[in-house]
N, CA, C and O atoms as a Tripos MOL2 file, in Angstrom:
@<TRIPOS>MOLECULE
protein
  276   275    69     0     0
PROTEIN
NO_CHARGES

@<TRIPOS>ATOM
      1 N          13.8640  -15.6070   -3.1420 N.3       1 UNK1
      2 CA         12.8330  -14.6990   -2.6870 C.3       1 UNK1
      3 C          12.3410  -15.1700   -1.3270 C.2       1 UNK1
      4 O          11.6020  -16.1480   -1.2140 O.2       1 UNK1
      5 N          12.7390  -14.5030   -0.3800 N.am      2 UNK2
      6 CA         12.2410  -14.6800    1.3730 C.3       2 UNK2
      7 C          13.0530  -16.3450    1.7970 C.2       2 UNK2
      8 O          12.6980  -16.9640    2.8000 O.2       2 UNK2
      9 N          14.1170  -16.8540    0.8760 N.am      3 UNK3
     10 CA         13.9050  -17.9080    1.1310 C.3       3 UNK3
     11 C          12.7910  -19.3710    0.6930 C.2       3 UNK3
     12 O          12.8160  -20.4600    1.2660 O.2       3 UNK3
     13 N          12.0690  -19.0600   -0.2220 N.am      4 UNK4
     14 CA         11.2490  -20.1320   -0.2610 C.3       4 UNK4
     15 C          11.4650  -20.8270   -1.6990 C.2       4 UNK4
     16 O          10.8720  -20.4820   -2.7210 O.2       4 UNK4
     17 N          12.2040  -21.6360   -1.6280 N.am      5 UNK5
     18 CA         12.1520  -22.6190   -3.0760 C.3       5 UNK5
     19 C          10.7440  -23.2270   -3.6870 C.2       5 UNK5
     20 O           9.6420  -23.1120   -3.1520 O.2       5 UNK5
     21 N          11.0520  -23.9450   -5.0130 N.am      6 UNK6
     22 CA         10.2370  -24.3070   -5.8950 C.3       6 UNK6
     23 C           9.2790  -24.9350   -4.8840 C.2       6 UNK6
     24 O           8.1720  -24.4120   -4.7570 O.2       6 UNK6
     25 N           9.6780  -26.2710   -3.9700 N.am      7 UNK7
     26 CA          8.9800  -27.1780   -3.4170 C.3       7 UNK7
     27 C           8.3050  -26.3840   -2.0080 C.2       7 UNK7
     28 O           7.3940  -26.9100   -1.3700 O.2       7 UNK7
     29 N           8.7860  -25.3020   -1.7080 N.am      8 UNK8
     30 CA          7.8070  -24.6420   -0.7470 C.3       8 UNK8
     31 C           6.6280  -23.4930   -1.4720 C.2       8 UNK8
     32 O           5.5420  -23.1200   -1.0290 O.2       8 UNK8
     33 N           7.0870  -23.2600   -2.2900 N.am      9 UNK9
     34 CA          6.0000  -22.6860   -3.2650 C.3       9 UNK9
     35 C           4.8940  -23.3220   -3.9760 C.2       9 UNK9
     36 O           3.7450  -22.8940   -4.0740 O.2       9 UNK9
     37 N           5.3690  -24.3680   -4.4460 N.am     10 UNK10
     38 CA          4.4500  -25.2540   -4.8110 C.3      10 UNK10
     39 C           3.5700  -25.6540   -3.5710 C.2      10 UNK10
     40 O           2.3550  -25.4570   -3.5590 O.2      10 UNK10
     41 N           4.0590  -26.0620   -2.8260 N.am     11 UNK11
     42 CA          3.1540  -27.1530   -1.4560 C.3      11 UNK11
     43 C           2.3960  -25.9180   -1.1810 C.2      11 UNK11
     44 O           1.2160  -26.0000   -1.5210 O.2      11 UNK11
     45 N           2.8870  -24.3740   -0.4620 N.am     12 UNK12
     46 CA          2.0040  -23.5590   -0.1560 C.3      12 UNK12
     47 C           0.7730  -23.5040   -1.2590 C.2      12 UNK12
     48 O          -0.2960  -23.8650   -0.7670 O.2      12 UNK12
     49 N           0.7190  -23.1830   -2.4400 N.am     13 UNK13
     50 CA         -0.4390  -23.2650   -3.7220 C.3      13 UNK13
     51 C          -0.9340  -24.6320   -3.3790 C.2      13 UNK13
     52 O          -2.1590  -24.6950   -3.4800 O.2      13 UNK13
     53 N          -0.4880  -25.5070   -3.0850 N.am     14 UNK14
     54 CA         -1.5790  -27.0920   -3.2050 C.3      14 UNK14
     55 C          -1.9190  -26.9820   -2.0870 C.2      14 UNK14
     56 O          -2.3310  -28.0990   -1.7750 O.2      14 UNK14
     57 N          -2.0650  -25.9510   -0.7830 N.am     15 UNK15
     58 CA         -2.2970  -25.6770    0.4250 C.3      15 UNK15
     59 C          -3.9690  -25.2870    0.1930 C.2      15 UNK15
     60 O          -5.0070  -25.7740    0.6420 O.2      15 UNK15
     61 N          -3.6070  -23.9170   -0.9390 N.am     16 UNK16
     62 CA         -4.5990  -22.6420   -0.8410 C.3      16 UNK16
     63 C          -5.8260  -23.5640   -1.6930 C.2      16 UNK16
     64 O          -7.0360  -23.5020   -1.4770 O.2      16 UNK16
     65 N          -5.0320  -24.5420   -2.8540 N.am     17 UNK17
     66 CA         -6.1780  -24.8860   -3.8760 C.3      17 UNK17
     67 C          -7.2360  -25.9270   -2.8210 C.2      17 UNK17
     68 O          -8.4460  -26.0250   -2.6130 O.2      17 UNK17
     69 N          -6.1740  -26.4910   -2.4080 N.am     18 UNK18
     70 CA         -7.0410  -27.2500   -0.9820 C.3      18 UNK18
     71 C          -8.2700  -26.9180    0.1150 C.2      18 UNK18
     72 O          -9.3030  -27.4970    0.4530 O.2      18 UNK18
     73 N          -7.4770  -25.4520    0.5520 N.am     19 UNK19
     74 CA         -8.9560  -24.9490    1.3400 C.3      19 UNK19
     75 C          -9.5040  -24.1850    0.7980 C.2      19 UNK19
     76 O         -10.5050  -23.7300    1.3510 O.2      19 UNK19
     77 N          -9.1440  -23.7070   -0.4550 N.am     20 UNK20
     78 CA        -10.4200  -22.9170   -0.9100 C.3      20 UNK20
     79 C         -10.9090  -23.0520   -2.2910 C.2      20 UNK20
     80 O         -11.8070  -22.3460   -2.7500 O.2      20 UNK20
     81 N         -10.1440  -24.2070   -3.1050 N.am     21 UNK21
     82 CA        -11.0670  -24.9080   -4.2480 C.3      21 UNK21
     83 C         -10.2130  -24.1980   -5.1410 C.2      21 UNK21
     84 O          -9.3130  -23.5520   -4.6040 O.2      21 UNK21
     85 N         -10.2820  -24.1760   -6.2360 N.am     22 UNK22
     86 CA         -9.8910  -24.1800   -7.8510 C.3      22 UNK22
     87 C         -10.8790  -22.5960   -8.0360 C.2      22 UNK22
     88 O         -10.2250  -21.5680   -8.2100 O.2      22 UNK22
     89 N         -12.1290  -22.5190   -7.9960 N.am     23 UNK23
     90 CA        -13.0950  -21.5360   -7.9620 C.3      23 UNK23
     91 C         -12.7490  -20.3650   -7.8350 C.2      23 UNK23
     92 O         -12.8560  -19.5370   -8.7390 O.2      23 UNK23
     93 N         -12.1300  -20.0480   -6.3220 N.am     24 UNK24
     94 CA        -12.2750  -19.4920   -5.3340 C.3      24 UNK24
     95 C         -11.0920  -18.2050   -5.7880 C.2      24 UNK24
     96 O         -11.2780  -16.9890   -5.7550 O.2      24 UNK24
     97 N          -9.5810  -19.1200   -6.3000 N.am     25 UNK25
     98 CA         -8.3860  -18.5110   -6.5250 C.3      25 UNK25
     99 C          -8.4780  -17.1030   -7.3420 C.2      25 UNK25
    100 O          -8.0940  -16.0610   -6.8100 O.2      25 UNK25
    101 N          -8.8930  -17.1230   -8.3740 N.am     26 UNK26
    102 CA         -8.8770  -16.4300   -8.8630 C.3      26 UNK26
    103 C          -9.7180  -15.0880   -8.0060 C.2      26 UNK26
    104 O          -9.2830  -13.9790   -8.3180 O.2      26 UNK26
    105 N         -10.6660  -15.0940   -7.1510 N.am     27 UNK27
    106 CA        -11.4570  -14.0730   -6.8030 C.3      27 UNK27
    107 C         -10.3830  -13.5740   -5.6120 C.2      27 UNK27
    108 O         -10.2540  -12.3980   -5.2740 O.2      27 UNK27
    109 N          -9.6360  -14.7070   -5.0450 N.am     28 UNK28
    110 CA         -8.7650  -14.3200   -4.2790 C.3      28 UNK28
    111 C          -7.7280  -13.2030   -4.8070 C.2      28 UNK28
    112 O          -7.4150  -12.1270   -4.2970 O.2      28 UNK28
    113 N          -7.4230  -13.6410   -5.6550 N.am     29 UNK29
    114 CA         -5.6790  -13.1110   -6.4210 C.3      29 UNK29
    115 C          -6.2540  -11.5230   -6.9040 C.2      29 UNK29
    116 O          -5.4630  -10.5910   -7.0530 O.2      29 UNK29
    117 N          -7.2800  -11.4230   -7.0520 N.am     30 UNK30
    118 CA         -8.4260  -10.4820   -7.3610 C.3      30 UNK30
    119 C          -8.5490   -9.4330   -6.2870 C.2      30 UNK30
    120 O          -8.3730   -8.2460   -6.5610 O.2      30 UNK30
    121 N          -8.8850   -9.8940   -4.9110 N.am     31 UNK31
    122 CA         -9.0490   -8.8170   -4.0090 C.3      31 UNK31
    123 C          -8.0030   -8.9740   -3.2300 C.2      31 UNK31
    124 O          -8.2130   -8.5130   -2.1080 O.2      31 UNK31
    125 N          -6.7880   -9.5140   -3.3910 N.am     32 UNK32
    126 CA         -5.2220   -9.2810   -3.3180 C.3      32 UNK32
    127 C          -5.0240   -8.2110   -3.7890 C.2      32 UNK32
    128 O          -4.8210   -7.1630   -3.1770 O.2      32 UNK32
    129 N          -5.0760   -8.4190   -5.1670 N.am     33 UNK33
    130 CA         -5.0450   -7.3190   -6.1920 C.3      33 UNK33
    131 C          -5.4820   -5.3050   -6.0490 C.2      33 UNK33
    132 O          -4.8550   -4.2760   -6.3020 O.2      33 UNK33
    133 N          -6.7520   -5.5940   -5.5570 N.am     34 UNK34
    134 CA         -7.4940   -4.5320   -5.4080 C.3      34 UNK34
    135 C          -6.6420   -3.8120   -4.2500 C.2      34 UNK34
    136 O          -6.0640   -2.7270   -4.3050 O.2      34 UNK34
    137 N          -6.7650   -5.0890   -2.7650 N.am     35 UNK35
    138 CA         -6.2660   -3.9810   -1.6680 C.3      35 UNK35
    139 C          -5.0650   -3.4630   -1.7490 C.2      35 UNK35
    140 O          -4.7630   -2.3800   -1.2460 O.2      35 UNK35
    141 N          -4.0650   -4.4120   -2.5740 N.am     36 UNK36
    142 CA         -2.7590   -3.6520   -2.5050 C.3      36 UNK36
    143 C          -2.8400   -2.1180   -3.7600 C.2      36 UNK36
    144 O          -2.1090   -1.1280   -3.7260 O.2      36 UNK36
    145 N          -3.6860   -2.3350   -4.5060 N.am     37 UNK37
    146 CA         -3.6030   -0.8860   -5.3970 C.3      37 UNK37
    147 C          -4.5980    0.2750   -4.3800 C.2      37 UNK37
    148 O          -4.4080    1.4800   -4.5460 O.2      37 UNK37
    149 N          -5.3400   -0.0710   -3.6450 N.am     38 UNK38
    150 CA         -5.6480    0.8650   -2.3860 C.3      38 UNK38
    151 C          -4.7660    1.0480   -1.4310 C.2      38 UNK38
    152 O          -4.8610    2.0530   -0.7280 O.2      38 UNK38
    153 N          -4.0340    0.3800   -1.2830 N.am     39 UNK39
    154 CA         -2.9690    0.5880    0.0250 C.3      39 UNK39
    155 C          -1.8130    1.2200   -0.9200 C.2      39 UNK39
    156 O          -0.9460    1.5510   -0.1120 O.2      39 UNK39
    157 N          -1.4450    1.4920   -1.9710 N.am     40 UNK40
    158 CA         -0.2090    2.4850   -3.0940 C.3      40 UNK40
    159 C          -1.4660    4.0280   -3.1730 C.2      40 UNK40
    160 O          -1.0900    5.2000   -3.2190 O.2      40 UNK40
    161 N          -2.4330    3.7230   -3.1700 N.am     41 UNK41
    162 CA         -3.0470    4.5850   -3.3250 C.3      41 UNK41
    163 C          -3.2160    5.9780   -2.5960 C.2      41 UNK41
    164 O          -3.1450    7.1700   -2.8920 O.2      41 UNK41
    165 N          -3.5870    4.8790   -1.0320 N.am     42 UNK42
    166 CA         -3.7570    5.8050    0.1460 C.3      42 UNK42
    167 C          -2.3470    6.1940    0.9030 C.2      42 UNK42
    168 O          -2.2790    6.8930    1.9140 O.2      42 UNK42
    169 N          -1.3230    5.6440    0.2610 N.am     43 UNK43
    170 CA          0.1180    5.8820    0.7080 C.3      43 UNK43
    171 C           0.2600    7.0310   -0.1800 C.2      43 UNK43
    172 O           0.7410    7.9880    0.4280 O.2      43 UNK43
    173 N          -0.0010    7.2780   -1.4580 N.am     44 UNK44
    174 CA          0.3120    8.4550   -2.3440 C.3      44 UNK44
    175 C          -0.0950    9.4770   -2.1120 C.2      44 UNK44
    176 O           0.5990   10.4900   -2.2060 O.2      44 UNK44
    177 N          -1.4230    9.4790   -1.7200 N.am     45 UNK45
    178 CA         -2.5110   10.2400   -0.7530 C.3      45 UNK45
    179 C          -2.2400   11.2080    0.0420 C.2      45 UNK45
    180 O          -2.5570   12.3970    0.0140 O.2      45 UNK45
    181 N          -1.3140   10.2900    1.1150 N.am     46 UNK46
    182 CA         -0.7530   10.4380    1.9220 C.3      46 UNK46
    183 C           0.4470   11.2950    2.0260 C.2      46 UNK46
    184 O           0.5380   12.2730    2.7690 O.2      46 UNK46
    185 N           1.5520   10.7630    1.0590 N.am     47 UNK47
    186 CA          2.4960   11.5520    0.5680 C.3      47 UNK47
    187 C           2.5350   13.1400    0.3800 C.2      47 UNK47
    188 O           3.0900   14.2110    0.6220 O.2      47 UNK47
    189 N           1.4970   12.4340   -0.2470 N.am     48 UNK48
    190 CA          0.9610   14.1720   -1.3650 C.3      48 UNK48
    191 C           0.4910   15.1160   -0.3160 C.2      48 UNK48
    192 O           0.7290   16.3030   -0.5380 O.2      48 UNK48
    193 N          -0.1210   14.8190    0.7670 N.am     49 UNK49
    194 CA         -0.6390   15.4240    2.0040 C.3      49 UNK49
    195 C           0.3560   15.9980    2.9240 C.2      49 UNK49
    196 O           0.2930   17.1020    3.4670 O.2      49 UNK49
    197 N           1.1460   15.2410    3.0160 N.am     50 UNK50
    198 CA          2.4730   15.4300    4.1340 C.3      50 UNK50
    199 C           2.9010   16.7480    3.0870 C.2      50 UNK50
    200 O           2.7890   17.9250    3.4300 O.2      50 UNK50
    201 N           3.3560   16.3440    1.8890 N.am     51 UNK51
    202 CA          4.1660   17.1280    1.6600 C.3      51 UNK51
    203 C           3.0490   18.4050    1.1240 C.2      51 UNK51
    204 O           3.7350   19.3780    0.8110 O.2      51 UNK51
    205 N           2.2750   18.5530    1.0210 N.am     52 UNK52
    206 CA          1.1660   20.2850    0.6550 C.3      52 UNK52
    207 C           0.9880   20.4300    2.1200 C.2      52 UNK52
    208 O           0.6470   21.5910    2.3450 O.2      52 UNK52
    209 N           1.0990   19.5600    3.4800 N.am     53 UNK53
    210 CA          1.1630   20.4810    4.4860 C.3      53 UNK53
    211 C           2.4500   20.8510    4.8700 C.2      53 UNK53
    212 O           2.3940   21.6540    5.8010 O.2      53 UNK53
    213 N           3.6040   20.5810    4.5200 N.am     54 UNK54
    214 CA          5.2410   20.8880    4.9270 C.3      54 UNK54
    215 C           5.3350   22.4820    4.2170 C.2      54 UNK54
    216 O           5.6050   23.5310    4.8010 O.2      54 UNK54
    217 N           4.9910   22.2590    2.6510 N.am     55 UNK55
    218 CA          5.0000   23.5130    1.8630 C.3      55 UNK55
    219 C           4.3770   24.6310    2.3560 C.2      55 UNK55
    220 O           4.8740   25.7570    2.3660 O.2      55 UNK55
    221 N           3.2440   24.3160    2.7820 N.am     56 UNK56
    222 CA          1.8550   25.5010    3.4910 C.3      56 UNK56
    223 C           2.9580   25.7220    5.1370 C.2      56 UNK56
    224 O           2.9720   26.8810    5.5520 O.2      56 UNK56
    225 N           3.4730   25.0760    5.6540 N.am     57 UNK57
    226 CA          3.4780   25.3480    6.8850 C.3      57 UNK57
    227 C           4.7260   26.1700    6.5530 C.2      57 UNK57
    228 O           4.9110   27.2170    7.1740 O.2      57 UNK57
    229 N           5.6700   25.7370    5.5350 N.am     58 UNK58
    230 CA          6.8790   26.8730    5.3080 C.3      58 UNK58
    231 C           6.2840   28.1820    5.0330 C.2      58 UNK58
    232 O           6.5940   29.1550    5.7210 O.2      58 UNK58
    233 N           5.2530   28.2850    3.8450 N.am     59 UNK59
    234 CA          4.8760   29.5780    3.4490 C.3      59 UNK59
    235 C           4.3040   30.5120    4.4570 C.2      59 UNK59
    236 O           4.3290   31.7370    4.3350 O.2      59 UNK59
    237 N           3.5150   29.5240    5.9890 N.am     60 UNK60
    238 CA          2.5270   30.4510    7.0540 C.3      60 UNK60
    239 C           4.0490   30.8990    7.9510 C.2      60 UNK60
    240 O           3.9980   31.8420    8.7400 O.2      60 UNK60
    241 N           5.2090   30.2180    7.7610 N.am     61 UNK61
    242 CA          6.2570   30.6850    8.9470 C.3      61 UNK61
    243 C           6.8890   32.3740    7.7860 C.2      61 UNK61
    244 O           7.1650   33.4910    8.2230 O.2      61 UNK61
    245 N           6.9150   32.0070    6.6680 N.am     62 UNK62
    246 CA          7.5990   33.0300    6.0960 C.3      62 UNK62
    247 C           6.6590   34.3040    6.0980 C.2      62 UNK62
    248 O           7.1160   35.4390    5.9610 O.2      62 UNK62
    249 N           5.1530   34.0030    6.2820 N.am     63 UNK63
    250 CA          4.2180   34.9840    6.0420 C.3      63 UNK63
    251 C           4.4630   35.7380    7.2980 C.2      63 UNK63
    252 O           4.9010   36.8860    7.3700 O.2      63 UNK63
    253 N           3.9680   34.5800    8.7540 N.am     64 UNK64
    254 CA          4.8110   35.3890   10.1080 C.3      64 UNK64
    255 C           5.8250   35.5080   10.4810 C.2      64 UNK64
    256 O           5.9070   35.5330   11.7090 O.2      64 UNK64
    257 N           7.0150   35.6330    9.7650 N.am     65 UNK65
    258 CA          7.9280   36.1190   10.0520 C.3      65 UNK65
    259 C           8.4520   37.8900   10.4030 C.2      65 UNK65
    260 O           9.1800   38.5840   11.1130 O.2      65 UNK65
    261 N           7.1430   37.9260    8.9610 N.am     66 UNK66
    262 CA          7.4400   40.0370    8.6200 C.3      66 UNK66
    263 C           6.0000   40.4500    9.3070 C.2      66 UNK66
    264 O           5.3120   41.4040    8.9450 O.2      66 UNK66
    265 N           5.6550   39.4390   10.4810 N.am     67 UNK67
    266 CA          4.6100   40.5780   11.1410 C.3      67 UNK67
    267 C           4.4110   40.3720   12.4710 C.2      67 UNK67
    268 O           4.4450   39.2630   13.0050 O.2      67 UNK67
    269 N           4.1610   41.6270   13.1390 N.am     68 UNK68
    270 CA          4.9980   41.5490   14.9380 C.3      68 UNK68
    271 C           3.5700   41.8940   15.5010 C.2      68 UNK68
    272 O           2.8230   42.8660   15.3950 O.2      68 UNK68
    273 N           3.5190   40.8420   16.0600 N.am     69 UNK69
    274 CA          2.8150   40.6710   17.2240 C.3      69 UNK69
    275 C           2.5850   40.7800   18.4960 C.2      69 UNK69
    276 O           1.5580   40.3040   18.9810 O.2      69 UNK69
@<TRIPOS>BOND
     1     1     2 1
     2     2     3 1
     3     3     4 2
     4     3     5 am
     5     5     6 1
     6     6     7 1
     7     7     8 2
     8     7     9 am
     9     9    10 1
    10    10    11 1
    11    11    12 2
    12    11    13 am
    13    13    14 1
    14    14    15 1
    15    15    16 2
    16    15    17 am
    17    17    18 1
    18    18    19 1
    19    19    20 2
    20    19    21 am
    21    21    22 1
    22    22    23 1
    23    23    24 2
    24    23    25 am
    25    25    26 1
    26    26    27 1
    27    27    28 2
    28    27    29 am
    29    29    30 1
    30    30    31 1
    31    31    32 2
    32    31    33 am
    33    33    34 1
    34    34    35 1
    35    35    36 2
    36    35    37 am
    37    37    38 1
    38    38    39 1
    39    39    40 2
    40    39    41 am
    41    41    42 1
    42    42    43 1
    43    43    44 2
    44    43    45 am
    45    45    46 1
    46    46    47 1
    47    47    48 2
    48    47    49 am
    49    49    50 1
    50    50    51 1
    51    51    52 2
    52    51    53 am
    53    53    54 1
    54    54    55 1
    55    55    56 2
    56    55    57 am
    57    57    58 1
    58    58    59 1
    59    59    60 2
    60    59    61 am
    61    61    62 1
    62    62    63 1
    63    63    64 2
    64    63    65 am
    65    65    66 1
    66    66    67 1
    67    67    68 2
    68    67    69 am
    69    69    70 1
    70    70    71 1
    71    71    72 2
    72    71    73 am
    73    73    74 1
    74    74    75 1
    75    75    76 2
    76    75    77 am
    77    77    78 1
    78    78    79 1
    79    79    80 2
    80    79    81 am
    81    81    82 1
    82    82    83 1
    83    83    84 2
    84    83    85 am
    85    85    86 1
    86    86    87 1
    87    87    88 2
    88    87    89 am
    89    89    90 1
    90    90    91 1
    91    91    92 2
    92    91    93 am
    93    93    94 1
    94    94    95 1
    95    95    96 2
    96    95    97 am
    97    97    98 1
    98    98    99 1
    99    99   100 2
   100    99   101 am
   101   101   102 1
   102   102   103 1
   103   103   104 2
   104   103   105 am
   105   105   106 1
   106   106   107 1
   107   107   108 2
   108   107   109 am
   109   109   110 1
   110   110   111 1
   111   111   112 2
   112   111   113 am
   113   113   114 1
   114   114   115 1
   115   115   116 2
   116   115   117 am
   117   117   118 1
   118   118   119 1
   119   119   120 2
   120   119   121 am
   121   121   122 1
   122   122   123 1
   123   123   124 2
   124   123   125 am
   125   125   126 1
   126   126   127 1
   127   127   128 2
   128   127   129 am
   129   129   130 1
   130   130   131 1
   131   131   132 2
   132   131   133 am
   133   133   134 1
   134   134   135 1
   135   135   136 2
   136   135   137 am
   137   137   138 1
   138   138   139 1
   139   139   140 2
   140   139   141 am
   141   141   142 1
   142   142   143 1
   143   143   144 2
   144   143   145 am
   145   145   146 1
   146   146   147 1
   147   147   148 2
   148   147   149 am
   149   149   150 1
   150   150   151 1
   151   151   152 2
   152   151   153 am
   153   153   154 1
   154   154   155 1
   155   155   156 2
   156   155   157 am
   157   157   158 1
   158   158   159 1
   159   159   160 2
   160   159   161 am
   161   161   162 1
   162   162   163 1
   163   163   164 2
   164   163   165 am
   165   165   166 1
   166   166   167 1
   167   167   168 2
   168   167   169 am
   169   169   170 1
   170   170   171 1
   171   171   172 2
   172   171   173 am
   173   173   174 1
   174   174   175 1
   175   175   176 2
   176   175   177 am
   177   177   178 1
   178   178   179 1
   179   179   180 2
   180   179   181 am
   181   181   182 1
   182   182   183 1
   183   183   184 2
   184   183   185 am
   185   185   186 1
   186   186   187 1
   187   187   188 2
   188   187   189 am
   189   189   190 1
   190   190   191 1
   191   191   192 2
   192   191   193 am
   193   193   194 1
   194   194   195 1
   195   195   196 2
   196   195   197 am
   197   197   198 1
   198   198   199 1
   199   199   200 2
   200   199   201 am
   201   201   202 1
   202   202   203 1
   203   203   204 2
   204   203   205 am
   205   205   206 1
   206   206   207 1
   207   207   208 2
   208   207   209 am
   209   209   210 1
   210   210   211 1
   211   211   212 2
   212   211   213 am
   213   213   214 1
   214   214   215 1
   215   215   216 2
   216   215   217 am
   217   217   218 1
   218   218   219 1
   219   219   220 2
   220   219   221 am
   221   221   222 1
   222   222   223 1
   223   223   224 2
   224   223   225 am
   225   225   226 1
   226   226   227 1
   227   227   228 2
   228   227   229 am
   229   229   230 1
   230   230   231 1
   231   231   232 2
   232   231   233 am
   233   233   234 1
   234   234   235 1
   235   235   236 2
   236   235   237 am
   237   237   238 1
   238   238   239 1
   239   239   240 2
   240   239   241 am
   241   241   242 1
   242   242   243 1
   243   243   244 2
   244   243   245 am
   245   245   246 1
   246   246   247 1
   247   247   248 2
   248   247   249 am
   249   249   250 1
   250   250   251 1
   251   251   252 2
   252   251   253 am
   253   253   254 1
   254   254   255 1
   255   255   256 2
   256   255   257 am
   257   257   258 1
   258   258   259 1
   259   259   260 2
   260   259   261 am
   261   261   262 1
   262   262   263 1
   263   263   264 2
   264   263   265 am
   265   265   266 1
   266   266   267 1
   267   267   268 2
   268   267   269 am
   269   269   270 1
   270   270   271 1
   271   271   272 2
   272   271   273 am
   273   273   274 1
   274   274   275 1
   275   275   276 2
@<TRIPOS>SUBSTRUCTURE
     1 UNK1         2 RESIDUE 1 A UNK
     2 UNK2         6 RESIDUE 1 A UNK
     3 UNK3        10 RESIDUE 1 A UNK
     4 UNK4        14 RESIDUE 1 A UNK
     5 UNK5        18 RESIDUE 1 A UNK
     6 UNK6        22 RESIDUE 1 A UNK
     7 UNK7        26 RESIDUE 1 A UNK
     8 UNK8        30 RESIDUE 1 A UNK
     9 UNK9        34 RESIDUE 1 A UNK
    10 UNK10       38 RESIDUE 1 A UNK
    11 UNK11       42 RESIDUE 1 A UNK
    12 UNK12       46 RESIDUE 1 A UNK
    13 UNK13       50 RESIDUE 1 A UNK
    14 UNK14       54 RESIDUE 1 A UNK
    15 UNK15       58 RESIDUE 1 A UNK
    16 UNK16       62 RESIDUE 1 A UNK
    17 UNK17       66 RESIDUE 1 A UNK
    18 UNK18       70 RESIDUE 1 A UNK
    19 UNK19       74 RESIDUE 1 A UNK
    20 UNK20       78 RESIDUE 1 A UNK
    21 UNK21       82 RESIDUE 1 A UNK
    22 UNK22       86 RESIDUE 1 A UNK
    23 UNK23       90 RESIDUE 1 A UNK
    24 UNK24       94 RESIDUE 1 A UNK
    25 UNK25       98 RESIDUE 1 A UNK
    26 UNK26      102 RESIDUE 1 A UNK
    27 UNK27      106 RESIDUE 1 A UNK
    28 UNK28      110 RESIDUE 1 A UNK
    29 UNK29      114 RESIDUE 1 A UNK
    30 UNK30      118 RESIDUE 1 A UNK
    31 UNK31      122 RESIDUE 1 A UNK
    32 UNK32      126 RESIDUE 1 A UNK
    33 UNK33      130 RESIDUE 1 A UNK
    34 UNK34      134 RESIDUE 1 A UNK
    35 UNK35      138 RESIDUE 1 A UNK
    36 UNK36      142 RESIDUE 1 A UNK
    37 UNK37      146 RESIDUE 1 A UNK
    38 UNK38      150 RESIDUE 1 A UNK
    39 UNK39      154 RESIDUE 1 A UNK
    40 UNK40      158 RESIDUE 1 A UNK
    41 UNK41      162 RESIDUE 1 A UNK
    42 UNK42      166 RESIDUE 1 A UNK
    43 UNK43      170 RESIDUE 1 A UNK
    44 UNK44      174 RESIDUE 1 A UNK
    45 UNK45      178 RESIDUE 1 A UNK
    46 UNK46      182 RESIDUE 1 A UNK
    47 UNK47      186 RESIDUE 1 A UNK
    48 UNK48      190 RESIDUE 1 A UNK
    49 UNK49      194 RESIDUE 1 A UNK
    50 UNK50      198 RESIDUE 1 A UNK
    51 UNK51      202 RESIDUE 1 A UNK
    52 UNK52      206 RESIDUE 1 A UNK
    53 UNK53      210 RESIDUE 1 A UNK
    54 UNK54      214 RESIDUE 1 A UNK
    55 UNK55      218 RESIDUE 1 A UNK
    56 UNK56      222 RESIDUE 1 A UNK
    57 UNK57      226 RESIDUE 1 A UNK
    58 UNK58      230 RESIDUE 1 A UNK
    59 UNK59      234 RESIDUE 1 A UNK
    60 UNK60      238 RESIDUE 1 A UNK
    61 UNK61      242 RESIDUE 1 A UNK
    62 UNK62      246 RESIDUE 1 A UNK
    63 UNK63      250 RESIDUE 1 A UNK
    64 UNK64      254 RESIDUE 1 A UNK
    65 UNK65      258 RESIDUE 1 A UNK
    66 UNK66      262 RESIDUE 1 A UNK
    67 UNK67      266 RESIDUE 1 A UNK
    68 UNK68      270 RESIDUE 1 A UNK
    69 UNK69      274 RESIDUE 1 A UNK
């Protein structure tokens, strides 16, 4: 995974417990947690947007198609 073995995984974690305590981790892994289910969120959002304006913009070309201006 990215390249990083047991002993770089480990040392990075005895990095984090280091500057930010035993305490701390869990609140971390926590609002890790949160932003990435907001960032799937606002990507779906998003999705869903692109595609109800692709649909709407087909239906306004087919609507002006049968009327002359």
């Amino acid at each position: 995974m990215f390249g990083f073995g047991v002993m770089e995984i480990l040392l990075v974690f005895a990095l984090v417990v280091f500057f930010f305590g035993a305490k701390r981790i869990p609140q971390i892994a926590k609002g890790v947690g949160e932003g990435i289910r907001n960032f799937r969120h606002s990507v779906k959002e998003g999705e869903e947007e692109r595609d109800r304006l692709e649909s709407g913009s087909e239906e306004d070309s087919r609507l002006n198609d049968g009327q002359d201006h």
